[in-house]
N, C-alpha and C positions, 0 to 999 in steps of 0.2 A: 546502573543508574538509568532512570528512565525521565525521560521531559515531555511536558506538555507545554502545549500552547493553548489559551483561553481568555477568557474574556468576563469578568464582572459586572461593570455597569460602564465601559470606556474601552477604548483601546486594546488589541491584542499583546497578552503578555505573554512573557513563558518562567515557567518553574520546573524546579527539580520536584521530582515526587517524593515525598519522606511517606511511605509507606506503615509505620509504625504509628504515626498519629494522624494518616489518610487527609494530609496537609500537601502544601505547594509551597516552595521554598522559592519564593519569586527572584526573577533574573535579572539583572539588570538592561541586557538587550538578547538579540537573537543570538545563541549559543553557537549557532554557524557561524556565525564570524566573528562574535565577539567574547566566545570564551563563556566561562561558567562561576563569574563574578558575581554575587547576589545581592540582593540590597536590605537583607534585613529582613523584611518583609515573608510573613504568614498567612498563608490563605486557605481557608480549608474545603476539602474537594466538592464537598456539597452546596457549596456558593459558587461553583464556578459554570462556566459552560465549557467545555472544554471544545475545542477547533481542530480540523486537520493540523497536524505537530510540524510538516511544514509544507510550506505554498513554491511547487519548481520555476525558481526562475526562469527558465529555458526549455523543461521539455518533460515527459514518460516514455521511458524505451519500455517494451513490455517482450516477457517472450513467449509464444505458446506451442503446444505440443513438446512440452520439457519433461514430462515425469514418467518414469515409465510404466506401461502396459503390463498389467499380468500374462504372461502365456506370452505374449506378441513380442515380436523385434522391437527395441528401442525406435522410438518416432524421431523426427528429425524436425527441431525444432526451428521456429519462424518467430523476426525480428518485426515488432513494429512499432511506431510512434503513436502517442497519445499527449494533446495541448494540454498544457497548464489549467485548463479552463474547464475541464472533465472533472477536477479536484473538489470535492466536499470533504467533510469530518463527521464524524460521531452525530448522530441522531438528523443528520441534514435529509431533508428527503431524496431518495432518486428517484427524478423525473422519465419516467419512458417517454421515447420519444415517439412523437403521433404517426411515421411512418414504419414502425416495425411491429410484430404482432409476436417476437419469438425472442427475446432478453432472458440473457441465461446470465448467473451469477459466477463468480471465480477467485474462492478465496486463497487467498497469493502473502507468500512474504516479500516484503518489498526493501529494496538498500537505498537508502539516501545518500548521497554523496558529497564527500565534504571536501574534496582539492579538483584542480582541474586536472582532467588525466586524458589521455590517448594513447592506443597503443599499450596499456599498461598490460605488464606480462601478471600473469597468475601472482607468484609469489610477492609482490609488489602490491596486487590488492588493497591491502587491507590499509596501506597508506592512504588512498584515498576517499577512502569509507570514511563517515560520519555516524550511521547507528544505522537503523534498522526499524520499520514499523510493518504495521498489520496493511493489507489492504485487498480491496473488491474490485474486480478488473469483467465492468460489466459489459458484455457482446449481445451486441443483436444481431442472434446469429442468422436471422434469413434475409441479413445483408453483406453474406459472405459466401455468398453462389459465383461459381464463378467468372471474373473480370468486375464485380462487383468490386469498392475501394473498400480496406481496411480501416482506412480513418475514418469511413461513414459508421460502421461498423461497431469501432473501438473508441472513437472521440467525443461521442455526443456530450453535451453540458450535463452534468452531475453522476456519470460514467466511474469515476474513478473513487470512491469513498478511501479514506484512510486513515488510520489513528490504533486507538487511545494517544497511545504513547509513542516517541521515538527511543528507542534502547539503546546505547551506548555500553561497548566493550559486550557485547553480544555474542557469541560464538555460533554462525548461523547451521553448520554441517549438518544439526539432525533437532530440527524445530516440528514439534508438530505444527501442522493447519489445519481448521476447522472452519464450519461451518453450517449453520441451521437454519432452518428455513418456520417461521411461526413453533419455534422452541422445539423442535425436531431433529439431529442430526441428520446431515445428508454427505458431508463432507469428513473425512478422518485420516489425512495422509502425514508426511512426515518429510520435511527436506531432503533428507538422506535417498530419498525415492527419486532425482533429479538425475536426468539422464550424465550432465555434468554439475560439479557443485554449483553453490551460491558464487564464491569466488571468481570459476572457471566462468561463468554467464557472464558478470561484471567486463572482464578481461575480453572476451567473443565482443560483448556490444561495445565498448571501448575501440573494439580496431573499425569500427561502422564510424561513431559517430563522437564527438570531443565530448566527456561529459564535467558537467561545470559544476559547482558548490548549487547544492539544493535539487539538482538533477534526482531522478526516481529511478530504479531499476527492479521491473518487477518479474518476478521471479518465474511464473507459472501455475495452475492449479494442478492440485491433485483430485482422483478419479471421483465422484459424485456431484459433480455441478448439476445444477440445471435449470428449469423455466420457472420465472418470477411471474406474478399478476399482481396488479393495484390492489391495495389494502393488507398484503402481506408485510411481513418484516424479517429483514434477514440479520443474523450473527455473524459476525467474521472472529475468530480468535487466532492469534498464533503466539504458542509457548514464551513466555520470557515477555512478551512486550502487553497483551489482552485483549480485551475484547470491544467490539462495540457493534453496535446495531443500527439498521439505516430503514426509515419505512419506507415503500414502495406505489409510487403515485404515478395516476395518469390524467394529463389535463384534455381536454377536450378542444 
């Protein structure tokens, strides 16, 4: 099952996707907390705008240097935080920000979180998992020299794109990730390539930091990222949940 959040001519709503007649089976409220009640209600995909599928209450743990290396030793992966405020959706532009000259893209499967958890051991996981969406985990990387901060880095406003859809009952162990750059692949990896799984990542950022309903946990990229310029547009896909694209803007 996959849901979106979108929007018409009013308010953001959400729907189940019926796939078979490329329809939205409208919800009655947010499915995070209020279950998967519907109202009757048909919408069909081509009248909608469809939205980031959902907005973190609280925070983006992200993690990088997670997949591994052809030839080389396993890397040892690095936790960091990303506000709420880095989040767009589908077709939102990302804004480069006016001090960095070096934005590299990073297509990531990311876990949404649906119970409060700390602490949670591996096997327990999956309790407090919610689904599962696609997302772009964008770094400006020549602000990650040394004693330089992370969050300059990794948090800037429209940093974080996400969507289509949130996936529910997802099995994430061996998802492909993709990514193109102006209709080109660049990116081609596969979860299963994860130094530890999806799971084990959830469980690691869990004993750092409490994570709450609507919390993000993104996963990492695989090998071919790399530098973005204004007027390009980037694809992110990952298997089971799809695609979408974000155009790439610099204001002056």
């Amino acid at each position: 099952m996959r849901i979106a959040r979108f929007v018409t001519d009013g308010n953001p709503r959400y729907g189940i996707l019926d796939e078979d007649s490329a329809e939205l089976v409208v919800l009655r409220s947010d499915p995070l907390f209020a279950g998967f009640d519907t109202t009757g209600e048909r919408v069909a995909l081509d009248d909608v705008r469809l939205l980031s599928p959902v907005i973190p209450r609280s925070k983006v743990a992200g993690l990088a240097r997670s997949y591994r290396v052809d030839g080389g030793p396993d890397p040892d992966p690095v936790v960091f935080l990303k506000p709420n405020t880095s989040v767009i959706g589908p077709d939102d532009p990302v804004v480069l920000p006016r001090w960095s000259q070096e934005v590299w893209y990073e297509a990531e499967l990311a876990v949404v979180i649906g119970r409060m958890g700390k602490d949670v051991p591996v096997e327990r996981v999956d309790e407090i998992v919610f689904g599962y969406t696609a997302a772009n985990d964008y770094t400006a990387k020549d602000q990650l020299a040394p004693g330089d901060p992370w969050a300059r880095a990794k948090g800037w406003d429209t940093s974080t794109p996400i969507g289509p859809y949130l996936a529910v009952d997802l099995d994430p162990d061996d998802l492909a990730v993709r990514a193109s750059v102006d209709g080109v692949r660049t990116q081609d990896g596969r979860t299963s390539q994860l130094v530890t799984g999806v799971r084990e990542i959830v469980a690691q950022v869990s004993e750092i930091f409490t994570l709450l309903p609507g919390d993000l946990v993104l996963t990492g990229t695989p090998a071919g990222n790399g530098t973005v310029e204004a007027g390009q547009r980037v694809e992110v896909e990952v298997e089971g949940i799809g695609s979408f694209v974000n155009p790439i803007l610099r204001r002056d």
